[in-house]
C-alpha positions in Angstrom: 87.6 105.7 134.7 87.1 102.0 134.0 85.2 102.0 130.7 84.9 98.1 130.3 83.3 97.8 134.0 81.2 100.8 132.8 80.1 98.4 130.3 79.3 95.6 132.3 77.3 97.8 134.8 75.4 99.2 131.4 74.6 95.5 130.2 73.7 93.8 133.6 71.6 97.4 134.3 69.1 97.1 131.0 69.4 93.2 131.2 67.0 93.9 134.3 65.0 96.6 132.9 64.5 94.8 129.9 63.2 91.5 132.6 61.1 94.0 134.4 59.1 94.4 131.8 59.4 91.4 129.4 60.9 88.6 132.0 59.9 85.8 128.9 62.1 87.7 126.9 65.2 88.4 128.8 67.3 85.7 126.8 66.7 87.3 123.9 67.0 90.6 125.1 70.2 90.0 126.1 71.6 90.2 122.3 69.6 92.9 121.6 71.3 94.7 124.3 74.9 93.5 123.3 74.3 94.6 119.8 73.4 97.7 120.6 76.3 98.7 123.0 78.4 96.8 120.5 77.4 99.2 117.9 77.7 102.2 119.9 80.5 101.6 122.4 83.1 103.8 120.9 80.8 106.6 120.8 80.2 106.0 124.5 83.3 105.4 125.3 84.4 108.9 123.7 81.4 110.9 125.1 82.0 109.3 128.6 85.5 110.1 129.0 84.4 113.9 127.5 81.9 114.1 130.2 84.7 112.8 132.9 87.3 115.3 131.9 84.3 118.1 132.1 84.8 118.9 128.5 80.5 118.4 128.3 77.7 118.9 130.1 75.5 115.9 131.7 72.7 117.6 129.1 75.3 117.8 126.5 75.8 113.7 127.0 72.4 112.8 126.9 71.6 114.7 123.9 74.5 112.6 122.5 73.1 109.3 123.9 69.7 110.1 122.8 71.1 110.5 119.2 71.6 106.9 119.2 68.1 105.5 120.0 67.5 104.4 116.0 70.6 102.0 117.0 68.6 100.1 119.4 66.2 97.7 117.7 65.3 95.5 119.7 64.7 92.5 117.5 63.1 90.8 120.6 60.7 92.8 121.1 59.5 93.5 117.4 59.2 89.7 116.6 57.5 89.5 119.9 54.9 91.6 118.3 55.3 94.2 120.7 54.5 97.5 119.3 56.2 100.5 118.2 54.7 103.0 121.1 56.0 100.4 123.8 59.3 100.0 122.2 59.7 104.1 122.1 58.5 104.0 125.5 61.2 101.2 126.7 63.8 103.0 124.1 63.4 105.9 126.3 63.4 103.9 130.1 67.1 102.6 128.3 68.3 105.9 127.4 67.8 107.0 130.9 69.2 103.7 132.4 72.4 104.4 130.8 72.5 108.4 131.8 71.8 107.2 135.2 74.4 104.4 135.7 77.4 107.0 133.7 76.1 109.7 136.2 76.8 107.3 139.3 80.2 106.0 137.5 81.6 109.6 136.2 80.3 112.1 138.2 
């Protein structure tokens, strides 16, 4: 498993959800996005290669990757004024984004 192209499919895959919904914002999104992955890419990195080698389940990793949904803070979208029911709501669409793209990657 390639876990630096797993990256890149991660940040090009919630750079577009992100447009979807806020396509005045995607610039700005995109360091959002960055930071966040930045921050947790060893713990992906670790719980991807765990799920690869069968050592957890696919519910196992996205209890895991759920656990890090305070780390994304979308700066972006909270200076934007957007509020905090949208943001849990996008939070969420990102969290299943990234189960999604490691399901097509890993499994």
């Amino acid at each position: 498993m390639d876990f630096e192209k797993l990256l890149k499919e991660l940040k090009s895959s919630l750079i577009e959800l992100f447009g979807e919904k806020w396509e005045d914002l995607k610039g700005e999104s995109k360091k959002d996005i960055d930071q966040f992955l930045e921050d947790s890419k060893e713990k992906l990195k670790r719980w991807t290669e765990l799920l690869a080698n069968g050592d957890i389940t696919l519910e196992d990793y996205e209890w895991l990757i759920k656990s890090q949904k305070d780390l994304m803070l979308m700066q972006a979208l909270h200076s934007a004024g957007v509020n905090k029911i949208s943001l849990g709501h996008f939070k969420n669409k990102v969290i299943k984004t990234i189960i999604d793209v490691v399901k097509t990657v890993v499994l």
